[in-house]
C-alpha positions in Angstrom: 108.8 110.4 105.8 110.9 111.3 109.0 108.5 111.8 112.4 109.6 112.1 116.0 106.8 112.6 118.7 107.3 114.8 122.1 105.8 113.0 125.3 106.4 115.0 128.3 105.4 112.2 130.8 108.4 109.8 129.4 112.0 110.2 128.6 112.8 112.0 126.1 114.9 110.3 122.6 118.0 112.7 122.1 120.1 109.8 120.0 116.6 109.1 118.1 115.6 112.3 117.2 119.6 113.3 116.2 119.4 110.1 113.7 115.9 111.2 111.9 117.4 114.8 111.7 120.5 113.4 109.9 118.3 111.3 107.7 116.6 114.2 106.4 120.0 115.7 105.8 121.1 113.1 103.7 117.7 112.1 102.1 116.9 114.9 99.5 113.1 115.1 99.1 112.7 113.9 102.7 109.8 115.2 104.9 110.5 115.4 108.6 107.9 116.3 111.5 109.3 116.4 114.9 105.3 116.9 116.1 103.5 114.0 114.8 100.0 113.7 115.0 97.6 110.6 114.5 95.9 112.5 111.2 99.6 113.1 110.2 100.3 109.8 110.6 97.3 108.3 108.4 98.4 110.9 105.6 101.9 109.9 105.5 100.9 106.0 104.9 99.1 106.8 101.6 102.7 107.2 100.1 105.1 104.8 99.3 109.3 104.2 100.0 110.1 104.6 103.6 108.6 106.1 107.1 110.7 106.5 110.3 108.9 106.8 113.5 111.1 107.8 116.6 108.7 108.0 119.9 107.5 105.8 122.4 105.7 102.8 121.6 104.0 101.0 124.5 102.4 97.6 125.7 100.4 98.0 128.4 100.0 95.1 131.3 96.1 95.4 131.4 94.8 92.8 129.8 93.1 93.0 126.6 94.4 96.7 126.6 95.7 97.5 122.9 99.4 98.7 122.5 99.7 101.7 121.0 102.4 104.9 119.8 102.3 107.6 121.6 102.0 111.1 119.5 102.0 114.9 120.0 98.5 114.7 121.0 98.4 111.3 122.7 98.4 107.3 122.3 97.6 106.3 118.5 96.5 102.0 119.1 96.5 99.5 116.8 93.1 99.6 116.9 92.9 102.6 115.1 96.2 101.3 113.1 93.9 99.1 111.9 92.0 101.6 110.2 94.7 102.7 108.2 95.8 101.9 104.6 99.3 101.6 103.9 101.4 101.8 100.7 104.5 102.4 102.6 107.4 99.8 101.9 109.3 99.8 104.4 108.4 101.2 107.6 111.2 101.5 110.9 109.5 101.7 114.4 112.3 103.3 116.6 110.1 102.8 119.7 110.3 100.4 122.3 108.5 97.4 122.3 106.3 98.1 118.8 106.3 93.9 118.3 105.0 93.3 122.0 101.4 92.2 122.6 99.1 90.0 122.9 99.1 86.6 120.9 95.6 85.6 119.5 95.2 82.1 118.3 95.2 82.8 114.4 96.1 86.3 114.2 100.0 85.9 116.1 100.7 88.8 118.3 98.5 91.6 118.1 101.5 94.4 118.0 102.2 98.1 116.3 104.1 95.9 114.1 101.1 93.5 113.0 99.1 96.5 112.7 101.5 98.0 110.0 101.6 95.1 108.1 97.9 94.3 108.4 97.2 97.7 106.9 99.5 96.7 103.8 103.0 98.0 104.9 105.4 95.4 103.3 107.9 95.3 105.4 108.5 96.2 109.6 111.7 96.7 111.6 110.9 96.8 115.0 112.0 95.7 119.0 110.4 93.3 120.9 111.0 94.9 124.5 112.2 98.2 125.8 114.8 99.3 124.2 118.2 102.0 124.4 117.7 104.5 122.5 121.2 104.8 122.0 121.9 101.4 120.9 118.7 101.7 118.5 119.7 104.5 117.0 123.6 103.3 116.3 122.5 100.3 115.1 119.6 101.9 112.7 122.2 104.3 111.5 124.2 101.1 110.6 121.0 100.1 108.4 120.4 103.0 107.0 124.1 102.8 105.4 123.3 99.3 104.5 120.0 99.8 102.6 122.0 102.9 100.6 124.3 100.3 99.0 121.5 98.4 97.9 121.1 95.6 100.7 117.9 93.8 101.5 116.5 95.2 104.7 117.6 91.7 106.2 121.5 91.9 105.1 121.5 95.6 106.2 120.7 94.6 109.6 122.4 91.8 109.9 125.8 93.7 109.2 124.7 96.9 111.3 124.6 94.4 114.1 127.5 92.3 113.7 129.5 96.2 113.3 127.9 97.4 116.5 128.8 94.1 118.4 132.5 94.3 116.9 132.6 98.4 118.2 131.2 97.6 121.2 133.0 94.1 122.2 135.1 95.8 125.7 131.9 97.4 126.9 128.1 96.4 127.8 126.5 97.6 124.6 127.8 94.0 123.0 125.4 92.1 125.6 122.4 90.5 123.4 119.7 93.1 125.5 120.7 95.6 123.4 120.6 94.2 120.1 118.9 91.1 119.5 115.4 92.5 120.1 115.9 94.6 116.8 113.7 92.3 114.0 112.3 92.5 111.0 109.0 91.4 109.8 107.2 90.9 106.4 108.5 91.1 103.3 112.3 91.5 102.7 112.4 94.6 100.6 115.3 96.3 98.7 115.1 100.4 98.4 115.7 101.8 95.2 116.7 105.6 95.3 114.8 108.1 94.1 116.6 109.5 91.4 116.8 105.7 90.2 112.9 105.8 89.7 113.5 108.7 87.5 116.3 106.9 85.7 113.9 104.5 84.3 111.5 106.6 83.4 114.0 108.6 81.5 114.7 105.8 79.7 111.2 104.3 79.4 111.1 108.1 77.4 113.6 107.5 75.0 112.7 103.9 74.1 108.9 105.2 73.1 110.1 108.0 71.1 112.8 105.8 69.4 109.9 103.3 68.7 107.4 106.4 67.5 110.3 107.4 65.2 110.9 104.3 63.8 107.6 103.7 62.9 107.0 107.3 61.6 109.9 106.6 59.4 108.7 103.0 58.3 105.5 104.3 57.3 106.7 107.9 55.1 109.1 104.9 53.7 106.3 102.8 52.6 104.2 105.5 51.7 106.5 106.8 49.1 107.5 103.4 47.6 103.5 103.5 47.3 103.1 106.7 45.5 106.4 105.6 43.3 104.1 102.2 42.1 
């Protein structure tokens, strides 16, 4: 599941929004919405394999005020994150600053991130500060190309980073700002491709029937050595 979010008041994510539009390109059986609402939101969660978020994710300096994502029809906290059941695997915030907020003695920081795990997503790439959106988006395309040849979500960023610092070594994009505040959190989780899923249950198939056959033809066997007796 592919979702970008329009916020007028805030710049907007050209490099984001052209990386979730080439996912869906090259993910067949992909669902994009560039209009994301909170409801929308909840929905996608109940299934499993991968979300993409592109839009603004913010911590805001008033103390004890919740961070939060901000959708088509306004900020979505972690409050209400909270709230939320998850059987996503993998989720990628491409927001800025989705693993900022508050730390609570016993809980850890009180991010968008936390809040995705604590409603039972496995695993959480996200930034720790603001972020460029063109930096993001390079190095998540990196990823992306990572987890399709059957990386961990940890070795896929890894490389995506050390490629983007190796492209970018004569210019300012190699500085550690733009880079380093891309992280991972939970679980690290493989993705298996679709049609593989329906590899295995192809073959799940065939071993039941050979099984059912083979003991069809045990029993006709036994029955007719019976009737022979």
């Amino acid at each position: 599941f592919l979702a970008t979010a329009d916020v007028d008041s805030l710049a907007e994510l050209p490099f984001g929004k052209a990386l979730t539009d080439r996912l869906h390109a090259d993910l067949p059986g992909s669902a994009l919405d560039h209009d994301l609402t909170g409801n929308e939101l909840a929905g996608a969660l109940a299934s499993s394999g991968l979300i993409h978020l592109a839009t603004h994710g913010v911590n805001p300096a008033t103390p004890d005020a919740a961070p939060f994502l901000l959708l088509s029809e306004g900020a979505w906290t972690t409050a209400t994150m909270h709230d939320a059941s998850s059987h996503r695997t993998l989720a990628v915030l491409s927001t800025c600053s989705s693993g900022s907020g508050r730390n609570y003695q016993g809980e850890g920081v009180m991010s968008i991130a936390h809040a995705f795990l604590s409603a039972g997503t496995k695993c959480v790439l996200h930034t720790l500060w603001p972020v460029d959106d063109r930096a993001t988006s390079e190095i998540l395309s990196g990823f992306y190309e990572g987890l399709d040849q059957d990386l961990l979500a940890s070795e896929a960023l890894q490389r995506a980073k050390v490629d983007f610092i190796a492209r970018h070594a004569d210019d300012g994009l190699a500085d550690p700002f733009y880079w380093s505040g891309i992280v991972i959190t939970g679980t690290d989780v493989r993705l298996e491709p679709a049609q593989g899923s329906a590899g295995w249950y192809a073959i799940g198939a065939v071993l039941i029937l050979a099984w059912s056959g083979y003991m069809y033809s045990k029993r006709a066997r036994r029955s007719r050595a019976l009737a022979e007796t």
